[in-house]
C-alpha positions in Angstrom: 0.0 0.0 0.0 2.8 2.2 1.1 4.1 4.4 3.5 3.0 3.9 7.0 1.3 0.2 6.5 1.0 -2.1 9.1 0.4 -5.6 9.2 -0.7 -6.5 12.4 0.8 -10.5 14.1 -1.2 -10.8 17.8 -4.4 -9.4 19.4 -7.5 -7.2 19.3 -9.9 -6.6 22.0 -13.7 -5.2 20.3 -15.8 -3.9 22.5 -20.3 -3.7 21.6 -22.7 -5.7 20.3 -23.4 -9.7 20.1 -26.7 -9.3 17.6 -29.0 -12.6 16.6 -30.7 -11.7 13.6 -33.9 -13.2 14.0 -35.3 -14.0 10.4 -38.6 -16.2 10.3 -37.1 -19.6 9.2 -33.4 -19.1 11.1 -31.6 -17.1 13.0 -27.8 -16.0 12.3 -25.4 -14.4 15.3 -24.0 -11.4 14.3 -23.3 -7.8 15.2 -20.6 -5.7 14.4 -17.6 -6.8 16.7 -19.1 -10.3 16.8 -18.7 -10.2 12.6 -15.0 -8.7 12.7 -13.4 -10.6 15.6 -14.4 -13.9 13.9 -13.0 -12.7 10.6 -9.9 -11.1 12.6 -9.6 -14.9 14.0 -9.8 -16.7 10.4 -6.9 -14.5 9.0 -4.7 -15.7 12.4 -5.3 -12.9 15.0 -6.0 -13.3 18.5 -9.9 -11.9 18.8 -11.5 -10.9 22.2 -14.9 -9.6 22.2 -16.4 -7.4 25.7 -19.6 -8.0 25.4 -22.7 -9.2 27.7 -25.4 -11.5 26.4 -28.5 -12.9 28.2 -28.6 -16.7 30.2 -30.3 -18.5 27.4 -29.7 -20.3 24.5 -29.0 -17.7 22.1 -25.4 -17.2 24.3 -25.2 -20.9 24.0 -24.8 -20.8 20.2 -22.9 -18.0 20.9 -20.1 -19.9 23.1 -20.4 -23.1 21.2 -19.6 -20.9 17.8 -16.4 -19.2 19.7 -15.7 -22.2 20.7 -15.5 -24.4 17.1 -13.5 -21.1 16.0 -11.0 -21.0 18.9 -12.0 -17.4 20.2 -11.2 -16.0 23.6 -14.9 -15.9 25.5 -13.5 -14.7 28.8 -14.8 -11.1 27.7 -18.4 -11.8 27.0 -20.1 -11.3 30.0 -23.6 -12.9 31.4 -26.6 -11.5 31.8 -29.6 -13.0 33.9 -32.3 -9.8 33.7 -31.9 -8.7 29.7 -31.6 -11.2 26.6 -28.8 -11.8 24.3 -29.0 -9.4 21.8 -31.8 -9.5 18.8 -32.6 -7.8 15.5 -35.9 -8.9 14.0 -35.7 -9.0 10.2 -39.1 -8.4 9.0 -39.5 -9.6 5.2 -42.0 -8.0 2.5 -42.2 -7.8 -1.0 -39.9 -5.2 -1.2 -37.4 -6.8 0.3 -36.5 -6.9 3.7 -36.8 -4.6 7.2 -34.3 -4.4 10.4 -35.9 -3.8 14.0 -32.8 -3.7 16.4 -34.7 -4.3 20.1 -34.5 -2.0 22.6 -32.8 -2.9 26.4 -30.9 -5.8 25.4 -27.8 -7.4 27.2 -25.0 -5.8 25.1 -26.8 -2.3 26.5 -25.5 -3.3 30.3 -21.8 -4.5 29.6 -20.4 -3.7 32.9 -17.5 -1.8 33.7 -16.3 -4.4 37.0 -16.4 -7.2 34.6 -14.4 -6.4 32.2 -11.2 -8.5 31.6 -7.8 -7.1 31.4 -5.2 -8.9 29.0 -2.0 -9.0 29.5 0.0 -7.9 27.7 -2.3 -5.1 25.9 -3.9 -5.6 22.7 -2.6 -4.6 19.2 -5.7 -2.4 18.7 -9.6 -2.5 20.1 -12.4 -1.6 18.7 -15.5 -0.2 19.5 -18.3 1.5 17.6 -21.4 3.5 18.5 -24.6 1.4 18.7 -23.2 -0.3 22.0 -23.0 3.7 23.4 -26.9 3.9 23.4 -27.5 3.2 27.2 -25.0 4.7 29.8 -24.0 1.3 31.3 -22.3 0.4 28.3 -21.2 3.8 27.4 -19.3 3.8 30.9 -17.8 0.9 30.1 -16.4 1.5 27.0 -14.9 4.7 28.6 -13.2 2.4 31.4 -12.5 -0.4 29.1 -10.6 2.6 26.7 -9.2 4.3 29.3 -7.6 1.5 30.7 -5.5 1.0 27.3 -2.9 2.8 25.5 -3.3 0.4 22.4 -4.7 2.2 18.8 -8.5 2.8 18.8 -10.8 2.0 15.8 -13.8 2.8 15.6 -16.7 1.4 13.0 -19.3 4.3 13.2 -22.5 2.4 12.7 -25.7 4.6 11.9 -28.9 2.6 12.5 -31.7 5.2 13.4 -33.2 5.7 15.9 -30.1 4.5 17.8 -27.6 7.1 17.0 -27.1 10.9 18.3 -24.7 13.4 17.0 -23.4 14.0 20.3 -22.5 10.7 20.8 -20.5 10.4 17.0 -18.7 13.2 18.1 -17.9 12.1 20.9 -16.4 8.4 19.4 -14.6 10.5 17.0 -12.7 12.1 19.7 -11.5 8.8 21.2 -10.5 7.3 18.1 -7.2 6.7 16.1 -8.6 5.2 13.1 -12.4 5.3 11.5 -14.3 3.2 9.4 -17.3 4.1 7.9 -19.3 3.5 4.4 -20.2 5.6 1.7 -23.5 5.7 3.2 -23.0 6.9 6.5 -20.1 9.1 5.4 -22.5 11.2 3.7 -25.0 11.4 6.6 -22.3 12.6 8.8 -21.0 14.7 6.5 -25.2 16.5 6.8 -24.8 16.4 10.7 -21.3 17.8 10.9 -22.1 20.6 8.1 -19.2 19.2 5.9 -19.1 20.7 2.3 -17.4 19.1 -0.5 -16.3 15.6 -2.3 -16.1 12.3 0.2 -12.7 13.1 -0.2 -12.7 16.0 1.3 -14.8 15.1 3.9 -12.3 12.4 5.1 -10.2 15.1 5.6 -11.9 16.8 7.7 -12.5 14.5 9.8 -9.5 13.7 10.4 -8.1 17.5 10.6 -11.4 18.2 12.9 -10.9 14.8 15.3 -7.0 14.5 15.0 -7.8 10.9 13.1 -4.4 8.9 11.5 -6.8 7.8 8.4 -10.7 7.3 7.5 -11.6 3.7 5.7 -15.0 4.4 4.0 -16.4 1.2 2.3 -18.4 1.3 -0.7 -20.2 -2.2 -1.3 -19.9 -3.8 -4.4 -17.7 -0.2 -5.3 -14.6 -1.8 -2.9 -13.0 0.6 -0.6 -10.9 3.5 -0.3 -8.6 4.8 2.6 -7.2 8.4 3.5 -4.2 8.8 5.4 -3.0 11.6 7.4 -0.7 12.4 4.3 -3.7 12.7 2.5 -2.9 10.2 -0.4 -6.1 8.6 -1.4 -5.3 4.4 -1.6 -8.2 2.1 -3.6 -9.1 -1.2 -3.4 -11.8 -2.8 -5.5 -14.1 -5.4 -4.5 -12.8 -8.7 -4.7 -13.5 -12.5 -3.1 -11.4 -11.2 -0.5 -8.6 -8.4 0.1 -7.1 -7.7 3.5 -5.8 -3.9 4.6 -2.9 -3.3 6.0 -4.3 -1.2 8.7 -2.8 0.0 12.2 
């Protein structure tokens, strides 16, 4: 890629969500951190997702599935009041319709239970929809504040689960930001940015004091902004990895 790439050899800790999506014949774990750290653990990384789910069987397919893919459980926390956490997928002729739940597990990760690795990870990772209650959202702030190790963030922008106040905030605690084409643009209309995307990856990272911006595009590939402000493209393939730090 160039100057500056990094090709991480040990750990990440990700910090949020453990999502079933609940779809009327099946239902598929998933969830942001869930999705990376099991893809982090196929290319030969050490993946540890803080999380809570509920005491029922969704968490049980959720351990058993950590399990067959030799991930580190000792973050994901139990629950015995609120469920693991669901998204309903509601089908229709046009397609199909997400309903994240309200008050679920991941919403009450708790700061006392949060494990410690030694020695520190490479990177953790956190994004925003785990930020929506403040039990989680002090949590992440302990679990961040506890490490000096790069910080990425994967803004996630499902309504009606997202404030501006709160993007701003995970802008301001993070080294490195991935986002798609989508949400860049939504931002950009919250944060009164003018311009190509180009420009405003720039300013996000001249506004937050960001190393670089990833903005996925789809079927379109990606495309990554450094500091240096030399744009870097990748189309969409089977499967491409980024050298990213």
């Amino acid at each position: 890629m160039g100057d500056g790439d990094v090709h991480m050899t040990g750990s990440v800790a990700l910090f949020g969500e453990v999502l079933a999506d609940v779809f009327p014949d099946r239902t598929v774990l998933g969830g942001a951190p869930f999705n990376v750290a099991r893809h982090l653990q196929m290319f030969g990384l050490n993946s540890m997702v803080i999380t809570r789910t509920g005491h029922d069987q969704l968490r049980n397919q959720l351990l058993a599935e950590m399990a067959r893919l030799g991930m580190d459980a000792s973050g994901v926390q139990c629950d015995s009041e609120h469920p693991t956490g669901q998204v309903m997928v509601h089908m229709d002729g046009a397609g199909h319709r997400f309903e994240i739940l309200p008050d679920q597990a991941y919403d009450h990760i708790h700061a006392g239970d949060i494990v410690v690795t030694a020695p520190p990870p490479d990177m953790v990772y956190f994004g925003t929809l785990a930020q929506r209650c403040p039990e989680s959202r002090f949590a992440l702030d302990i679990f961040l504040g506890n490490s000096e190790s790069p910080r990425f963030l994967d803004i996630n922008l499902r309504l009606p689960w997202y404030d501006l106040n709160t993007i701003e905030r995970s802008l301001l605690l993070a080294d490195i930001l991935k986002i798609n084409d989508e949400e860049l643009s939504i931002l950009a209309g919250l944060l009164h940015l003018s311009g190509s995307p180009q420009l405003h990856a720039a300013a996000l990272i001249r506004n937050f004091n960001l190393d670089r911006v990833l903005v996925t595009c789809g079927a379109g590939g990606a495309w990554l902004l450094p500091g240096t402000a030399k744009r870097y493209t990748h189309k969409a393939g089977p499967l491409f990895r980024w050298p990213i730090r």
